[in-house]
C-alpha positions in Angstrom: 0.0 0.0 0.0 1.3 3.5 -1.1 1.6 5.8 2.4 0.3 9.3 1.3 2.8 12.2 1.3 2.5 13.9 4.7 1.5 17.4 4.6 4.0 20.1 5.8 4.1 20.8 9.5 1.8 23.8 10.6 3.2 26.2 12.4 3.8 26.0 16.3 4.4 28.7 18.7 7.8 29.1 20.1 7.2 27.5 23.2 5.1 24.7 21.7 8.4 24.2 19.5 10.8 23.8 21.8 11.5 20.7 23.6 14.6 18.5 23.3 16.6 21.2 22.7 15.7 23.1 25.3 16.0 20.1 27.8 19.2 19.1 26.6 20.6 22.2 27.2 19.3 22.7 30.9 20.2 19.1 31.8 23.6 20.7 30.4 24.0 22.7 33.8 23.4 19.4 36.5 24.7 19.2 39.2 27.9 18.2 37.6 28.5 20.9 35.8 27.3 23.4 38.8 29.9 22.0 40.6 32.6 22.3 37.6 31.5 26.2 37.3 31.8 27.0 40.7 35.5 25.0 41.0 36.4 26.9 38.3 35.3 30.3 38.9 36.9 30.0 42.6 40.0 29.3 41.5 40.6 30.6 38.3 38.4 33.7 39.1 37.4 35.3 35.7 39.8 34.1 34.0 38.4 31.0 32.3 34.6 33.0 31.5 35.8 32.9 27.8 35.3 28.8 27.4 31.7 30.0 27.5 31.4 32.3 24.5 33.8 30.1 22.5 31.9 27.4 23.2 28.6 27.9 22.4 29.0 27.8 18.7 30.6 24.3 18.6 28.4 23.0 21.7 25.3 24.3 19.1 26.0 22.8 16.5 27.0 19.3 17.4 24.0 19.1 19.4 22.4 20.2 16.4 23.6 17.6 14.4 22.6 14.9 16.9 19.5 15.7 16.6 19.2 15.8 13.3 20.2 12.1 13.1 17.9 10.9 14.9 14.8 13.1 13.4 16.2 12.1 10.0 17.0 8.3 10.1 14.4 7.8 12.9 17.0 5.8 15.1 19.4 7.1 17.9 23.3 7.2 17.6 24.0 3.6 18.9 21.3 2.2 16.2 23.1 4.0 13.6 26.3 3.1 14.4 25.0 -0.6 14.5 23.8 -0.6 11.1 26.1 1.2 9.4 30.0 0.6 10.8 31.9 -2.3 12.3 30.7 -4.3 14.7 33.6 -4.0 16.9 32.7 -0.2 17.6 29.4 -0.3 19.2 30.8 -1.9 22.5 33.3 0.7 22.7 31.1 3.6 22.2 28.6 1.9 24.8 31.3 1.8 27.2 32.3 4.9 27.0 28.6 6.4 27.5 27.7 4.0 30.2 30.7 4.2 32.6 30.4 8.4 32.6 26.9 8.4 33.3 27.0 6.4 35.8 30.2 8.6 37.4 27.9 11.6 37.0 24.9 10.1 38.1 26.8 9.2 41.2 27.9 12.5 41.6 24.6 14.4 40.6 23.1 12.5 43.0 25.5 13.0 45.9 25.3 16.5 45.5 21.2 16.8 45.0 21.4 14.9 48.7 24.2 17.2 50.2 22.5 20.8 48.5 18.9 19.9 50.0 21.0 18.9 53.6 22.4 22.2 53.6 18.2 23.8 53.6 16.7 20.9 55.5 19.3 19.3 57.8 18.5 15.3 57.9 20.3 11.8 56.7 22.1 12.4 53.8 21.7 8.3 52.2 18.0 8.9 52.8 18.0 11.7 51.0 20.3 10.4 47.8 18.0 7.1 48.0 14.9 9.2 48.0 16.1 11.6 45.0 16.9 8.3 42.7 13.8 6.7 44.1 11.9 9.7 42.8 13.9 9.7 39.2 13.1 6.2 38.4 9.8 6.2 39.6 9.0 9.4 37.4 10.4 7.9 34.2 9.0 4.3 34.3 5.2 5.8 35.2 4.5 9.2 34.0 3.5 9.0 30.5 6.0 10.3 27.9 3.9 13.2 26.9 3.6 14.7 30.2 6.8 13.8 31.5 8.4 15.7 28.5 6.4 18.4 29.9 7.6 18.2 33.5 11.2 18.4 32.0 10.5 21.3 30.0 8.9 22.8 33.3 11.8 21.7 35.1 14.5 23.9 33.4 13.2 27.0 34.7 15.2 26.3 37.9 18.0 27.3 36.1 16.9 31.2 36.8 18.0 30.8 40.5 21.4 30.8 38.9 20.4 34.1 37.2 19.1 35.1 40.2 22.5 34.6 42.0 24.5 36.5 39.9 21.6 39.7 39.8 22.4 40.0 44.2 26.2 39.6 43.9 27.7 42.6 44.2 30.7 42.3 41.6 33.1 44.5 39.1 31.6 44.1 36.0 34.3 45.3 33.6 36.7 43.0 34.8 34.1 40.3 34.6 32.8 41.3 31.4 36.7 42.0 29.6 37.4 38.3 30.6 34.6 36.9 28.6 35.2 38.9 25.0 39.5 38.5 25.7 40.8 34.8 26.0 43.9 34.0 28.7 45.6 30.8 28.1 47.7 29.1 30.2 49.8 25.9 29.9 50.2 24.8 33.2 48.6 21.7 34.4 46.0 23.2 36.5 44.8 26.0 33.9 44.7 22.7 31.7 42.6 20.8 34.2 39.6 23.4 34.7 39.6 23.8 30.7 39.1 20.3 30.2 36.8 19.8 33.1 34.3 23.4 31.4 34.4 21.8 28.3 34.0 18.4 29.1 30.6 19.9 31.4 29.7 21.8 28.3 29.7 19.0 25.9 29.3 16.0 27.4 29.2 12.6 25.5 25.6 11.9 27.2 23.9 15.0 25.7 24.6 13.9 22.6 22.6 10.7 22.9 20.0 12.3 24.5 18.7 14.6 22.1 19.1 12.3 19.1 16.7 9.5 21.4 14.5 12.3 21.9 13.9 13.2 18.5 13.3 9.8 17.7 11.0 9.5 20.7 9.0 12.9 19.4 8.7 11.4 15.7 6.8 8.2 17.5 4.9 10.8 19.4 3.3 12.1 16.6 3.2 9.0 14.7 5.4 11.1 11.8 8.0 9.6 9.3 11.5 10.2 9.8 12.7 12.9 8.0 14.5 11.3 5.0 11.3 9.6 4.6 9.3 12.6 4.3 10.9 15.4 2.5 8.4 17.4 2.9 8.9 17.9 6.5 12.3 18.5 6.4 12.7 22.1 6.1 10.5 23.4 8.7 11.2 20.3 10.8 15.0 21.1 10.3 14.8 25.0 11.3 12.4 23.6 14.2 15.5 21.7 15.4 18.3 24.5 14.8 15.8 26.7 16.8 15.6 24.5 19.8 19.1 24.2 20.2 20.4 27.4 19.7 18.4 28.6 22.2 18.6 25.7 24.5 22.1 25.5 24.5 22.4 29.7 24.7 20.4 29.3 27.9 22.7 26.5 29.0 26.0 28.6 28.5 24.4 31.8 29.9 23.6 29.8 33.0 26.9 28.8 33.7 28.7 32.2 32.9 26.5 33.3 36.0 27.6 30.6 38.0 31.6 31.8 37.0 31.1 34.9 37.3 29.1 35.1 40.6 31.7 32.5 42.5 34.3 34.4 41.1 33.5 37.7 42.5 31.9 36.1 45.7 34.6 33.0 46.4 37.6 33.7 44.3 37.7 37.5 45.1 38.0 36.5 49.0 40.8 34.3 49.1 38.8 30.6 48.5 40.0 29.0 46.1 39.1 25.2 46.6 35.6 24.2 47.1 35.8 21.0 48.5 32.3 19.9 48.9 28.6 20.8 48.2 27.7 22.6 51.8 31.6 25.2 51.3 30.0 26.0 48.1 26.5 27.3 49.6 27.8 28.4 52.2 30.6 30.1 51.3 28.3 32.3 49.2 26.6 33.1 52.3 28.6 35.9 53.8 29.9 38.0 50.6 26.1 37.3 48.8 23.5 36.7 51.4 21.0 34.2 52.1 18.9 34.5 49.3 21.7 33.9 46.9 22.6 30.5 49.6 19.2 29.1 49.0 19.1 30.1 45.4 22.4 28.3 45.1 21.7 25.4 46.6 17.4 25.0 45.5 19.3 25.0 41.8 21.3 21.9 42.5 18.1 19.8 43.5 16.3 21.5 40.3 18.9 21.0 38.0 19.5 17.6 39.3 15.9 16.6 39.1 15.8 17.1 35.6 19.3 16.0 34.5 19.5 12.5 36.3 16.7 11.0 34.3 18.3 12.4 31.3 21.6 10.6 32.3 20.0 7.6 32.7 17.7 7.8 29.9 20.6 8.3 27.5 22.2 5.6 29.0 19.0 3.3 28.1 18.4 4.6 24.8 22.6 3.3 23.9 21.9 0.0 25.2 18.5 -0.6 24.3 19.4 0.1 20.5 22.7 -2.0 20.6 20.8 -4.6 21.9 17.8 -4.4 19.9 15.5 -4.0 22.6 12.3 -2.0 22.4 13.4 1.3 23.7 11.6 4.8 24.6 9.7 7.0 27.3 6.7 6.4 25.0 7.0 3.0 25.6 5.0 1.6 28.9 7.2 -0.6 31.0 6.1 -4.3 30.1 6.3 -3.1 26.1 9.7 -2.2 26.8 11.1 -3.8 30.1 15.0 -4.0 29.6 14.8 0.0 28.5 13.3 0.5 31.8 15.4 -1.7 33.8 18.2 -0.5 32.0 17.4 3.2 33.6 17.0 1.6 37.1 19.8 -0.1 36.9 21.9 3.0 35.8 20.6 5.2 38.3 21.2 2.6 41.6 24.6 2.1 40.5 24.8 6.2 40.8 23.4 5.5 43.8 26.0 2.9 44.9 28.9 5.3 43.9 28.0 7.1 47.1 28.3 4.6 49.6 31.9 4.0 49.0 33.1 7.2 50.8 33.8 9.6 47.4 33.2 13.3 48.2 30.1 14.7 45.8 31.6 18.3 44.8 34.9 16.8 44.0 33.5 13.9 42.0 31.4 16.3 40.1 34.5 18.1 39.2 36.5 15.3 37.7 34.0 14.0 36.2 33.7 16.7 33.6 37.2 16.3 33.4 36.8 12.4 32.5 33.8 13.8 30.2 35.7 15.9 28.4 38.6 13.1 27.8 35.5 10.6 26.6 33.5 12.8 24.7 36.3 13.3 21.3 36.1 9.7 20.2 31.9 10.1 20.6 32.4 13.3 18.5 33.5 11.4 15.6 31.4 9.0 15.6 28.7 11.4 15.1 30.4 13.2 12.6 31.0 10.3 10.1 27.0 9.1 10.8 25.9 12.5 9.9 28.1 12.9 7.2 26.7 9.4 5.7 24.4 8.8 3.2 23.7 5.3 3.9 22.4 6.5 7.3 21.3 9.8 6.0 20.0 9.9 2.6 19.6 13.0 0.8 19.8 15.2 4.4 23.1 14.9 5.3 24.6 17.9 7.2 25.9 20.5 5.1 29.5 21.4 4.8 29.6 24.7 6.9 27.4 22.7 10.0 30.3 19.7 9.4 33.2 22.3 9.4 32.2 23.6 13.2 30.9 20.0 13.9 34.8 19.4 13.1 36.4 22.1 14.7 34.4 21.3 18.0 35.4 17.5 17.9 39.4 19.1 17.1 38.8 21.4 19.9 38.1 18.9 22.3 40.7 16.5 21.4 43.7 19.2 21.6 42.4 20.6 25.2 42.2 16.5 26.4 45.8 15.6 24.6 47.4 19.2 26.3 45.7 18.0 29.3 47.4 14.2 29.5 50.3 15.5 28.0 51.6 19.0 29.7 
């Protein structure tokens, strides 16, 4: 039987257009990479604000071109790399995804427990337990379409962060000359905090995330992919390009306030190291007051609520396709009961990461750093997918979008070799 042609797209308002890029970018700033922006603003200062304007370009437009996978061939990045290239790559790629979510599940999760410890003062494992209790529960249960909805909800607690940086009294021009006027150092530790921003900024799990949730969105609306249905593509491709620019735009503008305001709170008063979740609340406290303490620390649960099912989604949506199990939030649980076990699974062994002693605000740091070190070999495997018209058809990317989908992936793997290597 012949499928009719489907009719072009009518037009949506702009908040009834957003969605996974929008969520992708708040789930961006987690706790995770909270933590890395505050490290980084109290002990470089200003001096590192720059990473955020640089990379907003290259963060944009490889998220872009996730996305654009999986809304064109209608399949995530681990399907596609399944299909379409050796056999003996998938398990590494899979790896590589699983074993830093789980790191920065761990870590989001520690510090969700110790930021809502420092407003309501109780047992911090009940509290960690009771946050990936909640995550799980949320994801297997509440329908897909109104738990996309709750994200999208959900990223408006990155305002607090906003908020923070509107009470703290700070000198802007310095703050503001930092940002437009790079400094580059070559020492070890200068090295360390770029790797561990950009490895916060684009992080390998992001990138399956928004390509699942594309796919997830087509099944929602019981649409075509897009190389299927070329008449969709051009408003369903600017759709997407909108959604991520100003998804990741919020993400980066978020965590320039979280620099910036550290930096002239913590780094202008002599500390330097922030060595767990409760020093970096508190020590906010006295140079900011307390509504930029709570602010500070209500973010972190916020931020963490949304980010640690897309951790463990992205996780799920890897294996699932690898494996060729029936994948996606649309899904309910006994349709598709190795995706949700799969998500449970990730998130207790999060869980588990904090009962072996490991200090949440420094985990959080150093595992952008280990972020940043995974995410280059991830990078090109999206690159050569989106660049494939096997996988692509007629929609591959086009040159200029590969060229900064290129640059970002050399980017990143020069910061991570200078790291290993200076």
């Amino acid at each position: 039987m012949t499928v009719p042609p489907e009719p072009d797209a009518p037009a949506k308002s702009l908040m009834a257009s957003l969605g996974p890029g929008l969520i992708t970018g708040a789930a961006d700033d987690d706790p995770s990479g909270i933590g890395t922006y505050s490290q980084v603003g109290a002990q470089f200062g200003h001096t590192l604000t720059w990473t955020m304007l640089f990379s907003y370009p290259l963060m944009a437009a490889i998220q872009e071109i996730c996305a654009r996978i999986g809304a064109t061939t209608g399949r995530g990045i681990a399907d596609n790399v399944r299909r379409h290239y050796p056999r003996w790559l998938l398990p590494g790629v899979i790896c590589l995804l699983v074993v830093a979510n789980v790191i920065n599940l761990g870590a989001d999760l520690g510090a969700m427990a110790a930021a809502l410890h420092l407003l309501l003062p109780g047992p911090l494992p009940l509290y960690t337990l009771g946050f990936a209790v909640i995550s799980v529960l949320a994801e297997v249960f509440v329908p897909y379409a109104r738990y996309a909805g709750w994200l999208k909800w959900t990223t408006l607690s990155l305002f607090a962060y906003i908020a923070v940086l509107i009470v703290t009294p700070m000198d802007w021009g310095d703050a503001l000359y930092h940002v437009v006027v790079p400094t580059v150092q070559l020492d070890h530790a200068f090295l360390s905090g770029l790797v561990a921003l950009l490895g916060t900024t684009i992080s390998p799990y992001l990138f399956f995330w928004q390509a699942g949730q594309e796919v997830e969105e087509l099944r929602r609306r019981q649409a075509r992919p897009l190389h299927d249905a070329p008449r969709r593509a051009k408003p369903e491709l600017r759709r997407i390009r909108a959604d991520t620019l100003l998804g990741m735009g919020f993400s980066n503008v978020t965590a320039l306030a979280i620099i910036v305001a550290t930096a002239a709170t913590l780094n202008a008063h002599g500390i330097t190291d922030i060595t767990s979740a409760d020093q970096a609340a508190m020590a906010l406290r006295p140079f900011a007051g307390d509504l930029a303490f709570a602010l500070f620390a209500l973010g972190i649960i916020g931020t963490g609520l949304l980010a640690v099912p897309v951790l463990a989604g992205s996780a799920a949506y890897a294996l699932s396709e690898a494996l060729r199990w029936n994948e996606g939030l649309d899904r309910a649980p006994r349709e598709a009961r190795a995706f949700y076990v799969a998500i449970a699974l990730a998130t207790f062994a999060g869980l588990g990461i904090n009962m072996v002693g490991i200090n949440p605000m420094r985990a959080l740091y150093w595992t952008a750093v280990i972020n940043g070190l995974l995410a280059p070999p991830l990078m090109v495997v999206t690159m050569l997918i989106a660049r494939n018209p096997r996988a692509m058809g007629h929609l591959v990317i086009s040159r200029p979008l590969a060229a900064v989908g290129w640059l970002a992936t050399v980017a990143m793997t020069v910061v991570a070799v200078l790291f290993l290597f200076a």
